[in-house]
Kinemage of the C-alpha trace (Angstrom):
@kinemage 1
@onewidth
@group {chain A} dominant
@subgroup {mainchain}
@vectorlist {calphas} color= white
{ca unk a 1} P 133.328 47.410 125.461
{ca unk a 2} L 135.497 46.678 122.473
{ca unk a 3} L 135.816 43.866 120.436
{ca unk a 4} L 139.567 43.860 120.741
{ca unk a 5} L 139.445 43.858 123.851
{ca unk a 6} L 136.683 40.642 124.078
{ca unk a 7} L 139.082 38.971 121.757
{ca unk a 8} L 142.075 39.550 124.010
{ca unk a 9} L 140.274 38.200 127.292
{ca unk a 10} L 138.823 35.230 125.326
{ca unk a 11} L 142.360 34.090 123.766
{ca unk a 12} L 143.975 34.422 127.085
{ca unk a 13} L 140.837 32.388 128.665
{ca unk a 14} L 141.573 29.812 126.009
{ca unk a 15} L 145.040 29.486 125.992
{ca unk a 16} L 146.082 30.185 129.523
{ca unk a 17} L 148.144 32.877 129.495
{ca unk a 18} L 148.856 36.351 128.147
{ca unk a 19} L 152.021 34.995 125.980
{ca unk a 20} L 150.519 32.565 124.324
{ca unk a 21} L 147.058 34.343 123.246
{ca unk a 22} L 149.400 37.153 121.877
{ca unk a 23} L 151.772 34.409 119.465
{ca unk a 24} L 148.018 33.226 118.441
{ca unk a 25} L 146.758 36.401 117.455
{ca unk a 26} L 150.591 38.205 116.283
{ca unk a 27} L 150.533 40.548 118.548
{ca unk a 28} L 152.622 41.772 121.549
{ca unk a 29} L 152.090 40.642 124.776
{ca unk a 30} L 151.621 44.247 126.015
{ca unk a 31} L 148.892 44.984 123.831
{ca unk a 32} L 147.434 41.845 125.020
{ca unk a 33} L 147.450 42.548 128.978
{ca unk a 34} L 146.305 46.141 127.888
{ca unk a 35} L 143.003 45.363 126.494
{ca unk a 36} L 142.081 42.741 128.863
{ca unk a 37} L 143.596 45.354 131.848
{ca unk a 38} L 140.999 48.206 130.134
{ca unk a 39} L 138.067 45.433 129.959
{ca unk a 40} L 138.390 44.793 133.926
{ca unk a 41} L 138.725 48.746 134.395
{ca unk a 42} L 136.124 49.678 132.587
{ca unk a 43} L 133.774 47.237 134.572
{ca unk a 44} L 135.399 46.968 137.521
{ca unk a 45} L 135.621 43.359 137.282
{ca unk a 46} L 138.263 40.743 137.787
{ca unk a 47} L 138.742 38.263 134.870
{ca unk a 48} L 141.875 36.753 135.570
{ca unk a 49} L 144.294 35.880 139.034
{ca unk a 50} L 147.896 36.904 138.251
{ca unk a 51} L 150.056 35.192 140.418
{ca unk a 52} L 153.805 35.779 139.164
{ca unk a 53} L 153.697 33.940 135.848
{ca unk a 54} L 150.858 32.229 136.370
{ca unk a 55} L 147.424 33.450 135.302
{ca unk a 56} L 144.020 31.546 136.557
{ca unk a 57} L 140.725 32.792 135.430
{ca unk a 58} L 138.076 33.777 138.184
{ca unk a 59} L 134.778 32.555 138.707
{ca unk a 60} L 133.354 35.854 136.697
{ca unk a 61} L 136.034 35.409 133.609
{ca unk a 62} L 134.318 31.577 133.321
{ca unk a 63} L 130.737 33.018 132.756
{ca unk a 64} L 132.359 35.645 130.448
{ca unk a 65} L 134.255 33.000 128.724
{ca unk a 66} L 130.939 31.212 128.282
{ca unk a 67} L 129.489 34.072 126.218
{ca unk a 68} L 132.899 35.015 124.726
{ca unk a 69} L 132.800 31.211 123.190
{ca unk a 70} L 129.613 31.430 121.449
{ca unk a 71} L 129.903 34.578 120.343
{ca unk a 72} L 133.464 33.362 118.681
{ca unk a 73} L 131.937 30.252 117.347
{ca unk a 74} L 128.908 32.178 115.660
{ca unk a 75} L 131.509 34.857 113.900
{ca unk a 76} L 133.312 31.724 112.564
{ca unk a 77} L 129.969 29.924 111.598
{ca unk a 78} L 128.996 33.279 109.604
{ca unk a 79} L 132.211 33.556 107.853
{ca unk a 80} L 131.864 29.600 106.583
{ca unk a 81} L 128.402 30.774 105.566
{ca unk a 82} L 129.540 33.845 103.620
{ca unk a 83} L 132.664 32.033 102.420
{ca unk a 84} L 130.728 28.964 102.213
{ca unk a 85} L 132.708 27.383 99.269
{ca unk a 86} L 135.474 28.062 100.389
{ca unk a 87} L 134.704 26.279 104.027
{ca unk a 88} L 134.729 23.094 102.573
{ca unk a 89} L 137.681 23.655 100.463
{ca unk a 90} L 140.211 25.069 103.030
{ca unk a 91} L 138.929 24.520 106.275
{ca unk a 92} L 139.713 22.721 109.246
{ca unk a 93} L 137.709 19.865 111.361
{ca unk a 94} L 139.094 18.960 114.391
{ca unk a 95} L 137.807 15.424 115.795
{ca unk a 96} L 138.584 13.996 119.875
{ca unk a 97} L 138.243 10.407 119.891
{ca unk a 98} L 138.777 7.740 122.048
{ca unk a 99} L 139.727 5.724 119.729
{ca unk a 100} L 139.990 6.876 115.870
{ca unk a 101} L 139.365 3.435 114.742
{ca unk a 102} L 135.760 3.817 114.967
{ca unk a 103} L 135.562 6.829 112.527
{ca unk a 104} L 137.882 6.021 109.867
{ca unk a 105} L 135.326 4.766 107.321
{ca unk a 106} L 133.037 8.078 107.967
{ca unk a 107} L 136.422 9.799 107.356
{ca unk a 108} L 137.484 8.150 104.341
{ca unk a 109} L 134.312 9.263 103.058
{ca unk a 110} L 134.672 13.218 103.813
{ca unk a 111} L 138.036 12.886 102.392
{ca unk a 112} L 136.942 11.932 99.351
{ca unk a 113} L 134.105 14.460 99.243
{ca unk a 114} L 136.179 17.198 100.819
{ca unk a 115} L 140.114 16.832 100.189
{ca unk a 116} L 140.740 19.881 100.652
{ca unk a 117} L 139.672 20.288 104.394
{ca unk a 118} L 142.364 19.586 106.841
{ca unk a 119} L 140.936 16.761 109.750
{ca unk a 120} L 143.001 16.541 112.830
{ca unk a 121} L 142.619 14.166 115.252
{ca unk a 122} L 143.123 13.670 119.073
{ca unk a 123} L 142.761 10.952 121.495
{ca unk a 124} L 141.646 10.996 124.502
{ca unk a 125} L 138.597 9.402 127.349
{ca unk a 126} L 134.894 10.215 127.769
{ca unk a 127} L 135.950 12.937 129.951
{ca unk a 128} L 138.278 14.917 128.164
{ca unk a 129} L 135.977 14.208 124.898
{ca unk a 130} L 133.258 16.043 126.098
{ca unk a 131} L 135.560 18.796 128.252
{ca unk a 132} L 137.058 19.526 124.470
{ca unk a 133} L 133.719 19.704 123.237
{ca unk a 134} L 132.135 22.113 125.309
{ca unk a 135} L 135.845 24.211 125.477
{ca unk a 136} L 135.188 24.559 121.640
{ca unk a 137} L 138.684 23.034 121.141
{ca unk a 138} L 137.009 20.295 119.009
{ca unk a 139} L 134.185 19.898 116.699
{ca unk a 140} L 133.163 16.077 116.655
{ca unk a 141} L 133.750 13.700 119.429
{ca unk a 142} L 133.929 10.265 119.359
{ca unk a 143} L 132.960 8.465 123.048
{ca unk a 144} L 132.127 4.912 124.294
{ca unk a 145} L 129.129 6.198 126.272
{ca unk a 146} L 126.905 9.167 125.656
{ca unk a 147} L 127.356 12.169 128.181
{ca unk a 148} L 124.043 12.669 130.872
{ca unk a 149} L 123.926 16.492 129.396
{ca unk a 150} L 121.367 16.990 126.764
{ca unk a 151} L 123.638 19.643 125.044
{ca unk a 152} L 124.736 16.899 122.135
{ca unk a 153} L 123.415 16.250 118.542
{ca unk a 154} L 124.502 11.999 118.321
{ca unk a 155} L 124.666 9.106 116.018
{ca unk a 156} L 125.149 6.015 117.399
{ca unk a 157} L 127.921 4.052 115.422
{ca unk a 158} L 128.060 0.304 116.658
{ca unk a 159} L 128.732 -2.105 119.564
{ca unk a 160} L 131.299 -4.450 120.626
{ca unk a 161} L 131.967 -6.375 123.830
{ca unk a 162} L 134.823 -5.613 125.797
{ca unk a 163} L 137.501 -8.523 125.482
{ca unk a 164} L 140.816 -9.671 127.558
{ca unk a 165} L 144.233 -9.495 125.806
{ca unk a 166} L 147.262 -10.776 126.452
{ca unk a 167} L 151.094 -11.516 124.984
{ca unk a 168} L 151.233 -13.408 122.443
{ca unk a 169} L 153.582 -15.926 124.867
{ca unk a 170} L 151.385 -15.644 127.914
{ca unk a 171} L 150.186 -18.490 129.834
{ca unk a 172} L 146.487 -17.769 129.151
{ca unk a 173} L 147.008 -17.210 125.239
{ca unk a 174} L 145.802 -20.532 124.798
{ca unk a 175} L 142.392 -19.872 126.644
{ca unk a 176} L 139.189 -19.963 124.215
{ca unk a 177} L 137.541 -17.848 127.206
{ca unk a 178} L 138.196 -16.224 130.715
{ca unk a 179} L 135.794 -15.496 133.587
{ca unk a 180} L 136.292 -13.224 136.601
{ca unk a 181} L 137.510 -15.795 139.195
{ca unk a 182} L 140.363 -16.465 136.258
{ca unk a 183} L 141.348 -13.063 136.799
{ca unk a 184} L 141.738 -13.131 140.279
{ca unk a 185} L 145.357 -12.745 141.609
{ca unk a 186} L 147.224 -11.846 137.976
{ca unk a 187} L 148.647 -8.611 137.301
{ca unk a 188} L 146.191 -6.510 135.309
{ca unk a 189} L 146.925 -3.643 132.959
{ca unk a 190} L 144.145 -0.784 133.059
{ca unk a 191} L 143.503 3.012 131.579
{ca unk a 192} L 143.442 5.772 133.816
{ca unk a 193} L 140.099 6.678 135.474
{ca unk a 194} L 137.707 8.213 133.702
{ca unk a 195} L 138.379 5.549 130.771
{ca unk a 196} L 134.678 3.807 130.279
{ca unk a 197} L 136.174 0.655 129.358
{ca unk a 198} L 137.601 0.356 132.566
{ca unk a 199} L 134.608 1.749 134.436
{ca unk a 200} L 132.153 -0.875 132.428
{ca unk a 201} L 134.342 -3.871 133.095
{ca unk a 202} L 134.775 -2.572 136.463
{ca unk a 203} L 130.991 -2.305 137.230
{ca unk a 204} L 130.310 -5.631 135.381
{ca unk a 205} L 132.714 -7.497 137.939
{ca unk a 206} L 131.250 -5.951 141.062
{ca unk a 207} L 128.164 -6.602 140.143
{ca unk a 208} L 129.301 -10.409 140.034
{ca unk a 209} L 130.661 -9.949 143.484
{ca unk a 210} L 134.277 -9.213 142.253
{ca unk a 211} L 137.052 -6.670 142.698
{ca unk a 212} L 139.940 -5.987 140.950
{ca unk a 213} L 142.890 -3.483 141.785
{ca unk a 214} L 145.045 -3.056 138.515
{ca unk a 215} L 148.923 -3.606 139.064
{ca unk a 216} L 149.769 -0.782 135.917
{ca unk a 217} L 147.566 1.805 135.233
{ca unk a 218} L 148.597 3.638 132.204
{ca unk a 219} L 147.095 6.722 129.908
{ca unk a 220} L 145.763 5.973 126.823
{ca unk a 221} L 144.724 2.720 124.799
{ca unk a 222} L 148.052 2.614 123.188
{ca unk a 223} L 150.334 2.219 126.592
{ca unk a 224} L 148.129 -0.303 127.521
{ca unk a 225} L 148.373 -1.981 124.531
{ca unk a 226} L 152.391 -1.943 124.351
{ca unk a 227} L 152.941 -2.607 128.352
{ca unk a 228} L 150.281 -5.919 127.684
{ca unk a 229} L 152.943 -6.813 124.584
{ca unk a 230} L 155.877 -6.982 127.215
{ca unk a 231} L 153.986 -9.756 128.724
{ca unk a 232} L 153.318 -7.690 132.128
{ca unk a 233} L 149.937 -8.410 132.377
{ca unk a 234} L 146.341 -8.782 130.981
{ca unk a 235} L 144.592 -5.913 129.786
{ca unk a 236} L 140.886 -4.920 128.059
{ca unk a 237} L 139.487 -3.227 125.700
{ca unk a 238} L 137.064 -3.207 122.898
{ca unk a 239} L 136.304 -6.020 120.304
{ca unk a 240} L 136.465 -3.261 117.864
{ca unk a 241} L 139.271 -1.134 119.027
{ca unk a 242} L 141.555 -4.749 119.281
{ca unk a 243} L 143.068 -4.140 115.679
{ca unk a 244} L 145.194 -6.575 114.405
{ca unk a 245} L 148.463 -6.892 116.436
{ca unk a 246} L 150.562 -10.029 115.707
{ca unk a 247} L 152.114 -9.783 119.585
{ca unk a 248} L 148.431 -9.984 120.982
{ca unk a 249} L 145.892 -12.266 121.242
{ca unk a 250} L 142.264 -11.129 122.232
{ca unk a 251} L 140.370 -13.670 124.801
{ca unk a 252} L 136.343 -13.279 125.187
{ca unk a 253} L 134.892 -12.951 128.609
{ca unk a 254} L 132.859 -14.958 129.611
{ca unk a 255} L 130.127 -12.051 131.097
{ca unk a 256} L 131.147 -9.627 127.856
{ca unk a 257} L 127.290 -9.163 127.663
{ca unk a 258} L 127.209 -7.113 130.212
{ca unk a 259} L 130.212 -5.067 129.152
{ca unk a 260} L 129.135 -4.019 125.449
{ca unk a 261} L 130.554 -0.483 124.253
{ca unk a 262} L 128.504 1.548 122.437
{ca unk a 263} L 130.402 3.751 120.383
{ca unk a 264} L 128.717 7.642 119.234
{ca unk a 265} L 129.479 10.279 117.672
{ca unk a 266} L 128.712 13.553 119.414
{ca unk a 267} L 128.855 17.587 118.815
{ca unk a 268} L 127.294 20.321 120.670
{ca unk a 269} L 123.805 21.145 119.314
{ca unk a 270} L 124.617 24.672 119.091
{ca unk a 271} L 127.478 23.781 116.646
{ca unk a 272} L 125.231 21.586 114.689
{ca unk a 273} L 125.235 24.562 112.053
{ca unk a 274} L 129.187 24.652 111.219
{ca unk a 275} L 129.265 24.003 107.375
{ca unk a 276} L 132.221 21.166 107.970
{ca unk a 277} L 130.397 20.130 111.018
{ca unk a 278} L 127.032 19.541 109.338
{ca unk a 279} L 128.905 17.978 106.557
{ca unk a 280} L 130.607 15.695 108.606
{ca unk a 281} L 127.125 14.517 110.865
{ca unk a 282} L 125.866 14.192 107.712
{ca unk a 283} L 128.339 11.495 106.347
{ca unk a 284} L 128.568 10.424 109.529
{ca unk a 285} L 124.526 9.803 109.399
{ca unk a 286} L 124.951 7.849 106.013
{ca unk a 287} L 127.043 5.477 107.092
{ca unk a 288} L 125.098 4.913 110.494
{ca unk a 289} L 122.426 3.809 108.439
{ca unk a 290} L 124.976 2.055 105.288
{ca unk a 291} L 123.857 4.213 103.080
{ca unk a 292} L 126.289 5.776 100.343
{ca unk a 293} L 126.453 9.334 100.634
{ca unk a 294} L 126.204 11.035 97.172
{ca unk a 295} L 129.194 12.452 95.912
């Protein structure tokens, strides 16, 4: 077993295919299918399906791919530690969130400490948070409800009710408050499944004895936001994650106690370590509990 030839299988894992792990690591597609084509030989193992152009990993490549991660992650972690000065200075920190409005303090913070580190910054649900996560694709997550694995390191950030919104011209834009049986019958505007501010407001209203089918489903807090703007509906979200839109107005529920969002920040314990990731917890920590980090 070569290292090449680990590296080959675990960029084609990653990337799925053999034309894109070679652009990522400048080298020629042949080369690539030729290490990962000696790596099944030599074991007499299948790692991957090829079907025509398409390339699917098999049960036995996602246990590899499991080792293959760690053992990439732990090479990177020992190069920030040898290079440690230099980690802070040039890295990069990539952050899933979903919804970046909850970290920007904590980032303003790093920045400051850290300007030269380059943060980039994803959106997306609970689900594809964590997926990221554990894929290695991202370092820090940013969720609405903490995962039932016990593979996380978390700081719990704050708390807000989930709220109604609607046009700034809608009929109900004059309400001070809205209950279920309001709801009943108008066109609602909902994230995709897997969203927990859907699933909480959701659960809250059947546990009231109420059920609601949404009439536009979209992906992502920011569809929502613009499809509730062309006065097509009402939509929900998060006190916190509301902003300050001057085409919406935000109306309280009147059961938002049982529909509070608690909003953490998570990372795999096993990339606790990470010298950007253990500089960002640690900021991250700080502000948790309003203190000012040194500088």
């Amino acid at each position: 077993m070569r290292y090449v030839q680990l590296r080959a299988f675990h960029y084609v894992a990653i990337y799925g295919g053999f034309s894109r792990a070679a652009n990522e690591l400048f080298l020629t597609q042949p080369a690539i299918s030729d290490q990962v084509r000696k790596l099944e030989e030599e074991y007499d193992i299948l790692l991957f399906n090829r079907h025509k152009k398409q390339v699917e990993i098999t049960p036995a490549g996602e246990k590899l791919l499991e080792i293959t991660r760690r053992m990439f992650d732990s090479e990177k972690q020992a190069q920030e530690l040898l290079t440690e000065s230099r980690a802070t200075r040039t890295g990069t920190l990539h952050i899933m969130a979903d919804s970046a409005v909850h970290v920007l303090k904590i980032l303003a913070r790093f920045r400051e400490k850290y300007p030269g580190v380059v943060v980039k910054i994803s959106q997306g649900n609970t689900e594809t948070v964590t997926e990221s996560l554990f894929r290695y694709e991202a370092d820090i997550g940013i969720l609405g409800e903490l995962p039932p694995a016990s593979d996380f390191e978390t700081i719990a950030l704050n708390s807000s009710p989930i709220s109604a919104f609607v046009a700034l011209d809608h009929p109900l834009a004059m309400r001070k408050s809205l209950s279920f049986a309001d709801l009943l019958g108008l066109p609602l505007v909902m994230r995709e499944a897997g969203s927990k501010t859907r699933k909480k407001f959701e659960d809250a209203a059947e546990a009231k004895g109420f059920s609601f089918t949404p009439t536009i489903t979209a992906e992502g807090r920011e569809a929502v936001r613009e499809i509730v703007a062309s006065g097509a509906g009402v939509g929900f979200v998060s006190a916190a994650e509301f902003g300050d839109d001057p085409r919406l107005i935000r109306i309280p529920l009147e059961d938002e106690g049982q529909m509070m969002m608690d909003e953490t920040l998570i990372c795999l314990r096993e990339r606790r370590g990470g010298k950007l990731v253990s500089a960002f917890l640690s900021i991250a920590q700080d502000h948790a509990n309003d203190i000012v980090p040194d500088t």
